[in-house]
VMD Tcl script that builds the backbone (N, CA, C; Angstrom):
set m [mol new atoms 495]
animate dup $m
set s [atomselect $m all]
$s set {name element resname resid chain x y z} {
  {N N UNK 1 A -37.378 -4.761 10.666}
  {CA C UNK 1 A -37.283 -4.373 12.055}
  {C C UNK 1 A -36.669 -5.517 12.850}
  {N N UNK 2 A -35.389 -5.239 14.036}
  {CA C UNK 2 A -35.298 -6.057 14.678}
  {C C UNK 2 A -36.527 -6.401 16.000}
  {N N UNK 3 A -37.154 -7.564 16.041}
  {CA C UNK 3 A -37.896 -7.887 17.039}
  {C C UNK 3 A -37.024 -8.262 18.172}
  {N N UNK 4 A -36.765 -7.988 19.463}
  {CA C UNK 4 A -36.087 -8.799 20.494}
  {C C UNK 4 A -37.547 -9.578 21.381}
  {N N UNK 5 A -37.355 -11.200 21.574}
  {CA C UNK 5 A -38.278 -11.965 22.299}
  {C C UNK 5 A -37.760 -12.668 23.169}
  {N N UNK 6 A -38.388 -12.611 24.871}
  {CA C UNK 6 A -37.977 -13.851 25.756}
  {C C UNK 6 A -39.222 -14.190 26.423}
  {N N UNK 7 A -38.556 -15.038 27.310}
  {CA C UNK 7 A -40.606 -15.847 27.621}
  {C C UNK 7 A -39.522 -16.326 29.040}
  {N N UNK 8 A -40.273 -17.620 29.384}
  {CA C UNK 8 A -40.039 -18.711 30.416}
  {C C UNK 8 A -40.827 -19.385 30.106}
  {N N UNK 9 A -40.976 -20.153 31.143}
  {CA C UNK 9 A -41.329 -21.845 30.492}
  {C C UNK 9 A -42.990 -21.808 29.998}
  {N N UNK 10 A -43.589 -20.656 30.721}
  {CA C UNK 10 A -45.063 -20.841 30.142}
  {C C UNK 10 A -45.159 -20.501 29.068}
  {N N UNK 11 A -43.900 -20.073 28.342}
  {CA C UNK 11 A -44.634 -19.117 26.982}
  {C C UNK 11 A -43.630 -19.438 25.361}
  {N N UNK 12 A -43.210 -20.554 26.499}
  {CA C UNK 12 A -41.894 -21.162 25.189}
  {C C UNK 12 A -42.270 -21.631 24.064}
  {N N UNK 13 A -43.297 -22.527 23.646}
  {CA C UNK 13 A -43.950 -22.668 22.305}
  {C C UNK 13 A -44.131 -21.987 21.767}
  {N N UNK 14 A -45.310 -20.777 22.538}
  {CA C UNK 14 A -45.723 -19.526 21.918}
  {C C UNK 14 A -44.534 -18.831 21.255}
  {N N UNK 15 A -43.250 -18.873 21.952}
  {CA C UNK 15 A -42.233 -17.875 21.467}
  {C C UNK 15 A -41.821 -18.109 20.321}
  {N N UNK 16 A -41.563 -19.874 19.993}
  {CA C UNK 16 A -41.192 -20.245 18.775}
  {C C UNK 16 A -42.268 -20.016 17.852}
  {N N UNK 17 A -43.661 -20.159 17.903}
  {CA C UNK 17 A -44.084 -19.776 16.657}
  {C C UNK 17 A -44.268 -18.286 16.838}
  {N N UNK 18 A -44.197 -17.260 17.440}
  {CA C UNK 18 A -44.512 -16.136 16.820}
  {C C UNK 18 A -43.072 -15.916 16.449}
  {N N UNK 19 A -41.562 -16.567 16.762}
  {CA C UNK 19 A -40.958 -16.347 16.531}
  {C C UNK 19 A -40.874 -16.389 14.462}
  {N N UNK 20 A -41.484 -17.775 14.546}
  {CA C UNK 20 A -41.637 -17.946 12.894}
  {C C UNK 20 A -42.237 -16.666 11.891}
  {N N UNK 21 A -43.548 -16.602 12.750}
  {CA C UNK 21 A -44.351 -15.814 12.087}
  {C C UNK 21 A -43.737 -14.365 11.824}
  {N N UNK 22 A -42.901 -13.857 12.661}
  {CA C UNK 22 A -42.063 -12.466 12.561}
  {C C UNK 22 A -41.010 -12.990 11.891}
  {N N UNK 23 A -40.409 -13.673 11.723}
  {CA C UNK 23 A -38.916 -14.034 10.347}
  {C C UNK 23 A -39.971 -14.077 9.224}
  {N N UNK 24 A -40.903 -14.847 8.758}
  {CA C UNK 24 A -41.396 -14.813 7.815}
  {C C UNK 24 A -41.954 -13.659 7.080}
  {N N UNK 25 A -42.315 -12.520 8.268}
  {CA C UNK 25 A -43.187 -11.555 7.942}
  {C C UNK 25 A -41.561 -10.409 7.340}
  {N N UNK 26 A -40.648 -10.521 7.605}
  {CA C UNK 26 A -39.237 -10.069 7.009}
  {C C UNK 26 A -38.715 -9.296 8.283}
  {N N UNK 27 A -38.680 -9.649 10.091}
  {CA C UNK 27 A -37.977 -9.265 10.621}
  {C C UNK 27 A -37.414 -10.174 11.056}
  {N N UNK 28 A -36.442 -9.400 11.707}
  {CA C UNK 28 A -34.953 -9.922 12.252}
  {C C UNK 28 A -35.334 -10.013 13.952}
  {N N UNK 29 A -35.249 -11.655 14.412}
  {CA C UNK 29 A -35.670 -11.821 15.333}
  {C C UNK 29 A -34.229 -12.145 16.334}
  {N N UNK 30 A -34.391 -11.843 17.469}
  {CA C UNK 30 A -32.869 -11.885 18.648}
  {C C UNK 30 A -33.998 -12.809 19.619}
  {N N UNK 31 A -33.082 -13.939 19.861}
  {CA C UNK 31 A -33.953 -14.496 21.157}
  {C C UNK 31 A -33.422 -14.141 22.517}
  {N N UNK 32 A -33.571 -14.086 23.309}
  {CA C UNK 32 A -33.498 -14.375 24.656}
  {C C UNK 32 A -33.305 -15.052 25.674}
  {N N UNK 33 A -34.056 -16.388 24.890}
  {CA C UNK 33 A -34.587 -17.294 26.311}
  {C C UNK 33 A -35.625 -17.644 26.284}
  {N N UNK 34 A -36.134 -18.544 27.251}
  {CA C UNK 34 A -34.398 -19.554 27.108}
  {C C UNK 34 A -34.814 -20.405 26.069}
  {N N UNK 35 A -33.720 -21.502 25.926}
  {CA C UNK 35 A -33.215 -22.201 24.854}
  {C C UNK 35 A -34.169 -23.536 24.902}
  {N N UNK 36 A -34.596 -24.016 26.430}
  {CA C UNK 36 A -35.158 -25.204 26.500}
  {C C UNK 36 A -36.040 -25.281 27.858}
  {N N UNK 37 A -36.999 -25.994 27.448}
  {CA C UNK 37 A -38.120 -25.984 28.396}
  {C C UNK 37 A -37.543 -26.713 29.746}
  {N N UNK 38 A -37.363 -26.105 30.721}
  {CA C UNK 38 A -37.246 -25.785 32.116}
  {C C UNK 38 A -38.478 -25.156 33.248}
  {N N UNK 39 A -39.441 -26.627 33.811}
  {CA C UNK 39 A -40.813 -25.898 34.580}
  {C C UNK 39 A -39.955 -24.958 35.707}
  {N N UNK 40 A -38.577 -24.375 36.217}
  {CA C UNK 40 A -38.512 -23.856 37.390}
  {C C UNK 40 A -37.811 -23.022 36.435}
  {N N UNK 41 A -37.884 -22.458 35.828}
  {CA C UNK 41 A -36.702 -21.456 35.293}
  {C C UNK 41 A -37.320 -19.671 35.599}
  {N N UNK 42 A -36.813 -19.464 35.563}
  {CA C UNK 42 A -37.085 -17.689 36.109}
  {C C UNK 42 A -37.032 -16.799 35.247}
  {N N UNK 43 A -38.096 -16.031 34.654}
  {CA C UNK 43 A -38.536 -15.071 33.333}
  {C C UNK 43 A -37.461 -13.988 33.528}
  {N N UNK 44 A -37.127 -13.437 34.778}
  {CA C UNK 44 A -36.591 -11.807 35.302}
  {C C UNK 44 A -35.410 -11.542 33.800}
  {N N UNK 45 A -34.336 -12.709 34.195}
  {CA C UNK 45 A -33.414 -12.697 32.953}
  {C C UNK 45 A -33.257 -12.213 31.740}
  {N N UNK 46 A -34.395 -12.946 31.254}
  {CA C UNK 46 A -34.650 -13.302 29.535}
  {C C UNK 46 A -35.253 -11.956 29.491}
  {N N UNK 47 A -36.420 -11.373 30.478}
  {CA C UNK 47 A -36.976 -10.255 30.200}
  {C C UNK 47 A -36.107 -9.603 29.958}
  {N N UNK 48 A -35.556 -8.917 31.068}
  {CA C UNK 48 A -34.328 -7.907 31.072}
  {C C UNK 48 A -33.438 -8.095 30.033}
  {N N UNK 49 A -33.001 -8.818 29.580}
  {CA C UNK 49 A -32.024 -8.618 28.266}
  {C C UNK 49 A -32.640 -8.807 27.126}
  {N N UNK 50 A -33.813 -9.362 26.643}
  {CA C UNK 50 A -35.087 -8.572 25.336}
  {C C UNK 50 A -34.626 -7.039 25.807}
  {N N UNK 51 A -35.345 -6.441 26.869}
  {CA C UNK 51 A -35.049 -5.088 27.166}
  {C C UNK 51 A -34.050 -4.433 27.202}
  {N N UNK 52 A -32.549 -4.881 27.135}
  {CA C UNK 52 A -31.717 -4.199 27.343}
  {C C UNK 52 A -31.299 -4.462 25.668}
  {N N UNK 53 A -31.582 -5.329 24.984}
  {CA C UNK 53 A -31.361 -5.560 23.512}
  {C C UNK 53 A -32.277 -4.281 22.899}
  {N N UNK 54 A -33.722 -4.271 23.306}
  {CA C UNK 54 A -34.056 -3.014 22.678}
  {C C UNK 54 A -33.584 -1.762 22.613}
  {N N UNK 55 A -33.479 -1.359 23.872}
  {CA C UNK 55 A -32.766 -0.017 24.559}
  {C C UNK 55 A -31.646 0.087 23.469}
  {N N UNK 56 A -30.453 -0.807 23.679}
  {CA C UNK 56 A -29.648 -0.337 22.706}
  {C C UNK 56 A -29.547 -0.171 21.311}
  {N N UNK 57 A -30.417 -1.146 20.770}
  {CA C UNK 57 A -30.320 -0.977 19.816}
  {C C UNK 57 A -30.982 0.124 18.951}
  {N N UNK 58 A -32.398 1.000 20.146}
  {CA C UNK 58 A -32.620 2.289 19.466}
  {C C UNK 58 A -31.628 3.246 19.776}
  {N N UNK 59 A -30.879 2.752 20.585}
  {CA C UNK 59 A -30.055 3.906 20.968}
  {C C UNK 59 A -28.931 4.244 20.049}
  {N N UNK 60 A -28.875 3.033 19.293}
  {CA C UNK 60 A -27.696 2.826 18.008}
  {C C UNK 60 A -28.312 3.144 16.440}
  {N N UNK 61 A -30.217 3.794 16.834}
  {CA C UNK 61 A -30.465 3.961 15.819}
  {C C UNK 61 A -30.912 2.946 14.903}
  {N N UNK 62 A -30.900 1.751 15.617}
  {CA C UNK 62 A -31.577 0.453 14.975}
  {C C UNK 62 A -32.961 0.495 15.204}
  {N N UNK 63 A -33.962 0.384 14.087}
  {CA C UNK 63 A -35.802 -0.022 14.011}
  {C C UNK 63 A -35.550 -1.456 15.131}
  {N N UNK 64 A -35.921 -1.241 16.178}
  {CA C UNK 64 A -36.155 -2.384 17.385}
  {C C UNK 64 A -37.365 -2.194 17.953}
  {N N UNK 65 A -37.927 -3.384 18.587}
  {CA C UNK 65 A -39.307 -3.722 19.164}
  {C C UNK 65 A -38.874 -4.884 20.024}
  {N N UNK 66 A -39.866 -5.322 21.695}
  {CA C UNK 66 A -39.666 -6.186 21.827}
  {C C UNK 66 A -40.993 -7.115 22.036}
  {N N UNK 67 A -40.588 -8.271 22.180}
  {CA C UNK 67 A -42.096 -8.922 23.087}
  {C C UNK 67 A -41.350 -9.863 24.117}
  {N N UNK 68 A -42.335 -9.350 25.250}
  {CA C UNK 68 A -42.010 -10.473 26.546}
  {C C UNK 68 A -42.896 -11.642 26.500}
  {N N UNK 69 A -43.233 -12.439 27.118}
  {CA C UNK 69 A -44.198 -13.358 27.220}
  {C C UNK 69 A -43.805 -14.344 28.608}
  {N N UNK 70 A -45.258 -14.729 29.223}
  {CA C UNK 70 A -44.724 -15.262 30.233}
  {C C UNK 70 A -46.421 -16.210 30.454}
  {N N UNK 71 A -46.418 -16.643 31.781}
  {CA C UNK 71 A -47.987 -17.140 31.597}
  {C C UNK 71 A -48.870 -15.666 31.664}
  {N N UNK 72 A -48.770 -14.830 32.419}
  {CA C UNK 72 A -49.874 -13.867 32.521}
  {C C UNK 72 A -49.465 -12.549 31.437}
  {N N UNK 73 A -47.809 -12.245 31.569}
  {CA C UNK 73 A -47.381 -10.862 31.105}
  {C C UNK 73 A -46.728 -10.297 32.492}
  {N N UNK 74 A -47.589 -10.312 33.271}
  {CA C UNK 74 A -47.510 -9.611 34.116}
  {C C UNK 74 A -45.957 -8.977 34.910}
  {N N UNK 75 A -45.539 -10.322 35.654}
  {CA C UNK 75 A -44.054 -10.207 35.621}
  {C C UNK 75 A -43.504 -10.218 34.522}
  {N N UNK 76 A -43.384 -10.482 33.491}
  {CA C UNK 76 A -42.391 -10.427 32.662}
  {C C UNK 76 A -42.280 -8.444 32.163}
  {N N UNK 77 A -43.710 -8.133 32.002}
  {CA C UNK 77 A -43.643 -6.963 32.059}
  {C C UNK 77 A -42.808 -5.932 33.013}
  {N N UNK 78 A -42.950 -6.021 34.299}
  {CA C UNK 78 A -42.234 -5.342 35.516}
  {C C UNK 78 A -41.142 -5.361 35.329}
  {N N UNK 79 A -40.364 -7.000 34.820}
  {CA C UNK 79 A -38.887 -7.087 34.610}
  {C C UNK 79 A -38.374 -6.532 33.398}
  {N N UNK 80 A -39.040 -6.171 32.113}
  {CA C UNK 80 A -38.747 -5.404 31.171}
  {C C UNK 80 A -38.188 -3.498 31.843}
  {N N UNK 81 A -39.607 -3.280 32.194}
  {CA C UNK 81 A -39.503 -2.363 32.510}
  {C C UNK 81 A -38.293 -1.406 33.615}
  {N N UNK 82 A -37.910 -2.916 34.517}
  {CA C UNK 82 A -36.643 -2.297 35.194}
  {C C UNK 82 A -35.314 -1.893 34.708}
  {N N UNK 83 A -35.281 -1.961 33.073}
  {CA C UNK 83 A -34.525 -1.235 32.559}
  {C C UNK 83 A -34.613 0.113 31.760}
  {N N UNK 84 A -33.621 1.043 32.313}
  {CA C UNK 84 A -33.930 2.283 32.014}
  {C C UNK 84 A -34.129 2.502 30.463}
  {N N UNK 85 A -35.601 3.324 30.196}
  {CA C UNK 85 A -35.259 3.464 28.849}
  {C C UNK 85 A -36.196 2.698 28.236}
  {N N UNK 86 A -36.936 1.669 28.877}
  {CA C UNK 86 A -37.519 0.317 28.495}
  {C C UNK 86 A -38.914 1.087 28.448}
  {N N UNK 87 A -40.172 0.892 27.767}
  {CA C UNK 87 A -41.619 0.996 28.105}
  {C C UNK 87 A -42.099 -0.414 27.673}
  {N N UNK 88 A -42.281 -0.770 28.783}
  {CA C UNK 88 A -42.990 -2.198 28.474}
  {C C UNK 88 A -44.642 -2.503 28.967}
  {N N UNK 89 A -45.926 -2.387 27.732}
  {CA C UNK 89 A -46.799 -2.548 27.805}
  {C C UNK 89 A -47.203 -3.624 27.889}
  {N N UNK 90 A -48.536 -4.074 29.230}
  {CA C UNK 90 A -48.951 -5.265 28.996}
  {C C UNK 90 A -50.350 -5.119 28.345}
  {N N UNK 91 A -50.223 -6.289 27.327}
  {CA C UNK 91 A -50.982 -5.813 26.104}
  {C C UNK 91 A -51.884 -7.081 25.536}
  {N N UNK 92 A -53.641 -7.337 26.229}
  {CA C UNK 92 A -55.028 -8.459 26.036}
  {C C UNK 92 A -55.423 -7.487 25.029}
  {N N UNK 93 A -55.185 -6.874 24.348}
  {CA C UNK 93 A -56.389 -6.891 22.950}
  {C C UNK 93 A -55.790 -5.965 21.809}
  {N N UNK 94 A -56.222 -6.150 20.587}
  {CA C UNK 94 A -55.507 -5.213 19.773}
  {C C UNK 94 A -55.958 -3.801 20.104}
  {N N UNK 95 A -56.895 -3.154 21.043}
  {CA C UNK 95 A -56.954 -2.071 20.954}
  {C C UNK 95 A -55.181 -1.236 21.996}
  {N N UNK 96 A -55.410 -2.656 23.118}
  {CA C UNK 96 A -54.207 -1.961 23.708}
  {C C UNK 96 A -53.169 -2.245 23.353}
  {N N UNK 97 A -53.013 -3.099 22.347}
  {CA C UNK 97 A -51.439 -3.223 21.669}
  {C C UNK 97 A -51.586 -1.988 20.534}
  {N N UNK 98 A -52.135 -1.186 20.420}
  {CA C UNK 98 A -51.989 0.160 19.219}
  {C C UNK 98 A -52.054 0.851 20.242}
  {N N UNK 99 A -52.526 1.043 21.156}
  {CA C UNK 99 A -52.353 2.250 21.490}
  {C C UNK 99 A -51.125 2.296 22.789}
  {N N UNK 100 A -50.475 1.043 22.970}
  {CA C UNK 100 A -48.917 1.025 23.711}
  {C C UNK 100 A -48.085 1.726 22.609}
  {N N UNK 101 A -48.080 1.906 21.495}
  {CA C UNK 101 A -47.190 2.452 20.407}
  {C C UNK 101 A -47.497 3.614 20.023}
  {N N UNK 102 A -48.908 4.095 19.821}
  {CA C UNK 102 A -49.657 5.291 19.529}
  {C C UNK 102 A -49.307 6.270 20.721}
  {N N UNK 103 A -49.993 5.694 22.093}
  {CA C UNK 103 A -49.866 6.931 23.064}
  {C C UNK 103 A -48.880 7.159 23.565}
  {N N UNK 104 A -48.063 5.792 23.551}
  {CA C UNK 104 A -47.361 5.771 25.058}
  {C C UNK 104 A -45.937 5.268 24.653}
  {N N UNK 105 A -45.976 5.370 23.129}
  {CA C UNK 105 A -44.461 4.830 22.537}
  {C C UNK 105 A -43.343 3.715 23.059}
  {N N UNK 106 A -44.438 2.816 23.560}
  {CA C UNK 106 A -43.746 1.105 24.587}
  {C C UNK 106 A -42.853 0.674 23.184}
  {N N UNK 107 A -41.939 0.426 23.855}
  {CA C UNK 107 A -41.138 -0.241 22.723}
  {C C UNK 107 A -40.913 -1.960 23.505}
  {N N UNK 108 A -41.714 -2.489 24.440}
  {CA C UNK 108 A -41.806 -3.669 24.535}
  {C C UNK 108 A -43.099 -3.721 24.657}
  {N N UNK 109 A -43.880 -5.235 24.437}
  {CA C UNK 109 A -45.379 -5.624 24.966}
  {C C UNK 109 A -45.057 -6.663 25.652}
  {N N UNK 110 A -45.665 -6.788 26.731}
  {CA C UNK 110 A -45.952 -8.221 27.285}
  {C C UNK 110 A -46.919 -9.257 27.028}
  {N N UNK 111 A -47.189 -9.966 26.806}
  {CA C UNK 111 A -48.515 -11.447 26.637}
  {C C UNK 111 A -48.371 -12.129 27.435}
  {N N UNK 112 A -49.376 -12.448 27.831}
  {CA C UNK 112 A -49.950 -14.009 28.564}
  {C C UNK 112 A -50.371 -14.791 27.571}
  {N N UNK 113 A -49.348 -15.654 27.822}
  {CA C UNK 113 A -49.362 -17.056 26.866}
  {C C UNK 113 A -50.630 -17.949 27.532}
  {N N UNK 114 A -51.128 -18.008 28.631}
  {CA C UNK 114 A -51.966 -18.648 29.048}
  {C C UNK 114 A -53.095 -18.468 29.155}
  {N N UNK 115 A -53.305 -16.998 28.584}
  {CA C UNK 115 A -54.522 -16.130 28.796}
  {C C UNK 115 A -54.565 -16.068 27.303}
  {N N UNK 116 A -53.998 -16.160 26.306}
  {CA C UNK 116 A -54.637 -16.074 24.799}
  {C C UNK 116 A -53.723 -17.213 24.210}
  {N N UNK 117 A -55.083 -17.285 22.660}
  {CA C UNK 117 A -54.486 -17.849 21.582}
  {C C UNK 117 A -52.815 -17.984 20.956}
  {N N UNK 118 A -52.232 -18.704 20.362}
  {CA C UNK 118 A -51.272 -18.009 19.312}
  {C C UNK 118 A -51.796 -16.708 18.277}
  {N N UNK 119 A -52.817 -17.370 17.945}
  {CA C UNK 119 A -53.450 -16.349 16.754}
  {C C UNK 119 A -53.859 -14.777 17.566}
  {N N UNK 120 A -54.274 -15.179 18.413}
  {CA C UNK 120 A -54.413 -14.069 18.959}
  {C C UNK 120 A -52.922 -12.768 19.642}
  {N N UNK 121 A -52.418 -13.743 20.166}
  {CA C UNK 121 A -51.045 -12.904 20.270}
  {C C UNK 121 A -50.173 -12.577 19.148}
  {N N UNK 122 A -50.142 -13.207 17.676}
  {CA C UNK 122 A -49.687 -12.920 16.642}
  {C C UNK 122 A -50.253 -11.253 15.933}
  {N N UNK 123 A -51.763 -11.572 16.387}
  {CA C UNK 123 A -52.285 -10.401 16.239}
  {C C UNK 123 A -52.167 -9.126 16.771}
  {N N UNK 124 A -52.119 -9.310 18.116}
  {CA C UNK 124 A -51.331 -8.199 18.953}
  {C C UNK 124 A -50.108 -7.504 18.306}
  {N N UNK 125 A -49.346 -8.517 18.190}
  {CA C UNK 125 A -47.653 -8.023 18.042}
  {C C UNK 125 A -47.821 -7.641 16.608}
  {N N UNK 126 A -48.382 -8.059 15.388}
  {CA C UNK 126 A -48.528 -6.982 14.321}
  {C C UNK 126 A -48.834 -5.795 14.678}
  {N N UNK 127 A -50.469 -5.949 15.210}
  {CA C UNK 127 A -51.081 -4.803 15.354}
  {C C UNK 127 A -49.707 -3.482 16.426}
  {N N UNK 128 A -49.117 -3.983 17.202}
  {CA C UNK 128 A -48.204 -3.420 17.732}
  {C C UNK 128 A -46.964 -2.974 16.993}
  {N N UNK 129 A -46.493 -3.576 16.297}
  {CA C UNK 129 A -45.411 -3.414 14.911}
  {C C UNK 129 A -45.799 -2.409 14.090}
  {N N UNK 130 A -47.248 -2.502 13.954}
  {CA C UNK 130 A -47.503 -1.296 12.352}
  {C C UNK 130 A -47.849 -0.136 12.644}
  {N N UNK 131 A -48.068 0.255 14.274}
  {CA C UNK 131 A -48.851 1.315 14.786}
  {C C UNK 131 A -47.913 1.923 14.960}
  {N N UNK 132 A -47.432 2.996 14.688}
  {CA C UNK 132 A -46.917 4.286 14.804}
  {C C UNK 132 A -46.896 5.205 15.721}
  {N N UNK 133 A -46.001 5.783 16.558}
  {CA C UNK 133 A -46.403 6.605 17.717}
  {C C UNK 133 A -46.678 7.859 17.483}
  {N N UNK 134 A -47.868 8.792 17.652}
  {CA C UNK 134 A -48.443 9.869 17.249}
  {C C UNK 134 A -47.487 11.308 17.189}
  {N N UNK 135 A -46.208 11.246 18.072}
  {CA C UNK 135 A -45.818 12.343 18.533}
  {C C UNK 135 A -46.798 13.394 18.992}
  {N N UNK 136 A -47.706 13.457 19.641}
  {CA C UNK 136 A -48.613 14.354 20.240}
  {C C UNK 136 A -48.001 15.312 21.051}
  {N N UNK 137 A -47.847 16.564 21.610}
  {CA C UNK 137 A -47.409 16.787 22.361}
  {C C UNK 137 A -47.956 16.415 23.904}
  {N N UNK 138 A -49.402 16.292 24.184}
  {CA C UNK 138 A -49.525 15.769 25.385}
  {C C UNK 138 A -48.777 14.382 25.520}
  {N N UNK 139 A -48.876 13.221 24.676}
  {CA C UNK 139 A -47.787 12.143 24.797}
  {C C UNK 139 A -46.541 12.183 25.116}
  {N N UNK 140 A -45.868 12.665 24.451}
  {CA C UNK 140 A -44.556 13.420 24.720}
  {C C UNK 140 A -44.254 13.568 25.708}
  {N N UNK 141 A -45.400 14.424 26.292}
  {CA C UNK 141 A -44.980 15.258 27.773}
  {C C UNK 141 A -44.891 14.202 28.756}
  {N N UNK 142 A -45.696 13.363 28.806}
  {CA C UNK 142 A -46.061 12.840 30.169}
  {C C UNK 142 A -44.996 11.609 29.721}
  {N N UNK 143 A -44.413 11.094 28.612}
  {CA C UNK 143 A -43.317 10.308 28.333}
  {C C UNK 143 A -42.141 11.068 28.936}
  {N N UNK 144 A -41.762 11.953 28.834}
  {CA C UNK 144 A -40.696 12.685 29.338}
  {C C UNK 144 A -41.183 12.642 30.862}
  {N N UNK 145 A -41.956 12.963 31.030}
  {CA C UNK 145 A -42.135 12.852 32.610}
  {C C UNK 145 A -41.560 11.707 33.345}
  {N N UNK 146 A -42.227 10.219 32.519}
  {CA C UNK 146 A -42.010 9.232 33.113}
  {C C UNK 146 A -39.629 8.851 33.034}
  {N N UNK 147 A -39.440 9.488 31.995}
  {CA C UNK 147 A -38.230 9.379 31.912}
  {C C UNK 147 A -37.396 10.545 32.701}
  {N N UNK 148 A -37.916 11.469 32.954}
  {CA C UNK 148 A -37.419 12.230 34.425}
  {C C UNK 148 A -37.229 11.540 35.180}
  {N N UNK 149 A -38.288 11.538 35.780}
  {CA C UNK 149 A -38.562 10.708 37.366}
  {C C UNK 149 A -37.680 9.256 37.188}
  {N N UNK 150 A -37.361 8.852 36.354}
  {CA C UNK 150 A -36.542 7.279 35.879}
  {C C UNK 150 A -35.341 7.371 36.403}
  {N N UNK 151 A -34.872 8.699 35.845}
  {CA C UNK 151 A -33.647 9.262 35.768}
  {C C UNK 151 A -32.932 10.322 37.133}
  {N N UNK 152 A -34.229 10.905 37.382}
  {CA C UNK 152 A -33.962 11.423 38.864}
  {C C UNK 152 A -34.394 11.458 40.186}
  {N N UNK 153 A -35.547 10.530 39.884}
  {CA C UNK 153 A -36.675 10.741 41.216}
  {C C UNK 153 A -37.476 11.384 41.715}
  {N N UNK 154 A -37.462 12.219 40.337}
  {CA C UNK 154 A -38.294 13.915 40.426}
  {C C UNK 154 A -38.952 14.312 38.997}
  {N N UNK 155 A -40.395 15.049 39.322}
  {CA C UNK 155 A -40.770 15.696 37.822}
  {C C UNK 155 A -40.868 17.198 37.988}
  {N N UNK 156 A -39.923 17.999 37.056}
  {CA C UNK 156 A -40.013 19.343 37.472}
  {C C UNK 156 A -41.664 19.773 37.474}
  {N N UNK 157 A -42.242 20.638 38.671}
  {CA C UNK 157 A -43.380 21.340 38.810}
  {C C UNK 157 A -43.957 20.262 39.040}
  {N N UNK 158 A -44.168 18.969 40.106}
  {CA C UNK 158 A -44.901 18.669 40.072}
  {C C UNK 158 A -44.631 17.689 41.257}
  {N N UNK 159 A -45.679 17.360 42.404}
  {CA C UNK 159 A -45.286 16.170 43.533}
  {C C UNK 159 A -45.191 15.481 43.287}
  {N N UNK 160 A -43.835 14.630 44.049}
  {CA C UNK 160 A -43.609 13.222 44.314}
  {C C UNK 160 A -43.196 12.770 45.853}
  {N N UNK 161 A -44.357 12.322 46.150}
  {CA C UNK 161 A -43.744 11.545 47.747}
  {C C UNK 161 A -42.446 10.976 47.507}
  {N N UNK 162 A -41.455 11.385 48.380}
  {CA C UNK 162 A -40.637 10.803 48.547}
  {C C UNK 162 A -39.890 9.088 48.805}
  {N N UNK 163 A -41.366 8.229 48.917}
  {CA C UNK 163 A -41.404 7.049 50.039}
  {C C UNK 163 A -40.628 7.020 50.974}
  {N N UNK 164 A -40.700 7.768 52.023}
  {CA C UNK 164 A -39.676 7.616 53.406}
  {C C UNK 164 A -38.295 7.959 53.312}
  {N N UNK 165 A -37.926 8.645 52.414}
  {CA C UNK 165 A -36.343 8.609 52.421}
  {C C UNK 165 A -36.069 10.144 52.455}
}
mol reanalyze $m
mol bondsrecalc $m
mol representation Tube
mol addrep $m
């Protein structure tokens, strides 16, 4: 599987070793970002192109996954996600790194490098790698939903405030 990974400066160690630990485990890792520890450097970037590396490359039919990492997840998550196409889960425990892949078919996770272990985020991103998305049809549905509304601003049969416009 190709893994795509970016971070910023809180999560740059972390990146290199889980980077190890996923080449070793036999995937094909794409970095991101950045290259060198920088305390003012800005995650939005590195996120967004992990994410736009995933996107295409399922779109080309390539096995892709990503991981963001940042100090919390938090932003790095949001900035994944502003690309169309992207599901980027933020993901403290192995129950919610299986079930970002199981329910909700995230093809990115986010971590807080500052909020867990290495070992512990190594664990995540397996546990996220081997889990399989159920195809359920309630999953499905409400995935398509979220990729409607992505795509048009609307879910057929169903309200959306407009926000003011």
């Amino acid at each position: 599987m190709r893994i795509h990974i970016a971070t910023d400066h809180a999560g740059l160690d972390f990146s290199r070793d889980l980077q190890d630990h996923l080449r070793t485990a036999g995937h094909t890792v794409i970095d991101h970002g950045p290259a060198a520890y920088d305390p003012l450097d800005d995650y939005p970037s590195f996120c967004i192109n992990a994410a736009i590396g995933v996107v295409a490359d399922r779109a080309a039919g390539v096995e892709a996954l990503g991981v963001v990492l940042g100090g919390s997840g938090n932003g790095e998550q949001i900035a994944a996600n502003k690309v169309e196409g992207a599901r980027a889960a933020l993901v403290w425990s192995l129950a919610t790194a299986g079930l970002a892949r199981e329910h909700n078919d995230a093809n990115l996770i986010a971590i807080g490098a500052r909020q867990h272990s290495v070992e512990e985020a190594t664990s995540f991103i397996d546990a996220f790698i081997a889990q399989p998305y159920t195809h359920e049809e309630r999953h499905a549905r409400r995935i398509a939903q979220l990729a409607e509304f992505e795509a048009t601003g609307a879910i057929a049969g169903h309200h959306i405030d407009t926000l003011g416009r």
